[in-house]
C-alpha positions as a Python dict, from the first residue, in 0.01 Angstrom:
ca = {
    (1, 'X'): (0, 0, 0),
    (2, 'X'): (-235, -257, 164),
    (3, 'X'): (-546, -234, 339),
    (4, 'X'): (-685, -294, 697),
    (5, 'X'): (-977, -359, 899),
    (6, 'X'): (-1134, -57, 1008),
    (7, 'X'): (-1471, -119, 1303),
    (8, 'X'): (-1749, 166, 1304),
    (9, 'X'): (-1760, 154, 1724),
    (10, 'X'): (-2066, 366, 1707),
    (11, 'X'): (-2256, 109, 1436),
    (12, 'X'): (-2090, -204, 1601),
    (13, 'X'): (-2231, -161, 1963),
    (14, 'X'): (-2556, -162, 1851),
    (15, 'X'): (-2519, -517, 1735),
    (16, 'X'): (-2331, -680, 2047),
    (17, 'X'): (-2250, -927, 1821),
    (18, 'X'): (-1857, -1019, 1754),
    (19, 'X'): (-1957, -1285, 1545),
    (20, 'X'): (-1640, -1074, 1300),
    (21, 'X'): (-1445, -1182, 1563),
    (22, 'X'): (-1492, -1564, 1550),
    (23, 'X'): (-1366, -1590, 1160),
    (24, 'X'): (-1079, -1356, 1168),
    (25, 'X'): (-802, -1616, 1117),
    (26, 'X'): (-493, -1404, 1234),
    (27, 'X'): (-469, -1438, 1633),
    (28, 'X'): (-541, -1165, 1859),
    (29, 'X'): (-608, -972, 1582),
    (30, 'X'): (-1035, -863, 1576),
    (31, 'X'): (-1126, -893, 1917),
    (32, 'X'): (-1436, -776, 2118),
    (33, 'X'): (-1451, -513, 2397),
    (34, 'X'): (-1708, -599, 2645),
    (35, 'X'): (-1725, -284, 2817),
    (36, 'X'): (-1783, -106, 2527),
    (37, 'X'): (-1996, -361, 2321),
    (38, 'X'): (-1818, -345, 2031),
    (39, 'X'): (-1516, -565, 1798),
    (40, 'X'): (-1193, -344, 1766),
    (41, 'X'): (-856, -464, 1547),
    (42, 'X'): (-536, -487, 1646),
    (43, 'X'): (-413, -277, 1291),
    (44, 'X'): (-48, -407, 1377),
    (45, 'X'): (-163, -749, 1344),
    (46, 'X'): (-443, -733, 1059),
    (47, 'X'): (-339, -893, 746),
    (48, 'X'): (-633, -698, 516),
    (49, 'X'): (-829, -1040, 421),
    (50, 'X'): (-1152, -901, 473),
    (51, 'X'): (-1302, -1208, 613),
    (52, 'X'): (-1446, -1023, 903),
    (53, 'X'): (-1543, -745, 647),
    (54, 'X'): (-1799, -1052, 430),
    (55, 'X'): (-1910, -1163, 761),
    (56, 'X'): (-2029, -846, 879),
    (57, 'X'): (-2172, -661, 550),
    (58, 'X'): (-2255, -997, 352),
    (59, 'X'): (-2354, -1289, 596),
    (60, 'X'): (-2512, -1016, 818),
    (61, 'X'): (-2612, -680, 672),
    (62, 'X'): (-2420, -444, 950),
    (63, 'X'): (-2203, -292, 742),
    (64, 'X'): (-2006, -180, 1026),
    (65, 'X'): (-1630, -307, 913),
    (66, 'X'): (-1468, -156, 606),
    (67, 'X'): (-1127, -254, 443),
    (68, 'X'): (-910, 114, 461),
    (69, 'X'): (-542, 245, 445),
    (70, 'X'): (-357, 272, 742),
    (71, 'X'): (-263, 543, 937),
    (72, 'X'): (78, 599, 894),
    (73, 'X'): (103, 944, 956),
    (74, 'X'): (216, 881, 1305),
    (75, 'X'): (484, 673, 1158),
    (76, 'X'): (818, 774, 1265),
}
């Protein structure tokens, strides 16, 4: 199994920030809702490199992105 991009909405609107969204290097992929103040991923797109992940938690102590499984109980 693999592992994707998951966004705390909640913790990430605080922050206004989408600086995740300016590494992520797959396009269209982490993207930022300005309505709701907050970065959201595309999980059909997400490749689970965890860029935005260091950006957010390492470069700037949010913590609000976290590598997890998918979903795929909706899977048909």
């Amino acid at each position: 199994m693999y592992y994707i991009a998951k966004v705390d909405a909640d913790m990430c609107s605080e922050y206004k920030c989408n600086a995740c969204t300016l590494y992520c290097p797959e396009a269209n992929t982490l993207m930022f809702n300005e309505d709701k103040n907050t970065s959201w991923v595309d999980e059909d797109r997400c490749k689970g490199c965890a860029l935005c992940v260091y950006v957010c938690t390492d470069m700037l102590d949010r913590n609000c992105i976290t590598m997890e499984m998918p979903d795929t109980s909706a899977a048909v």
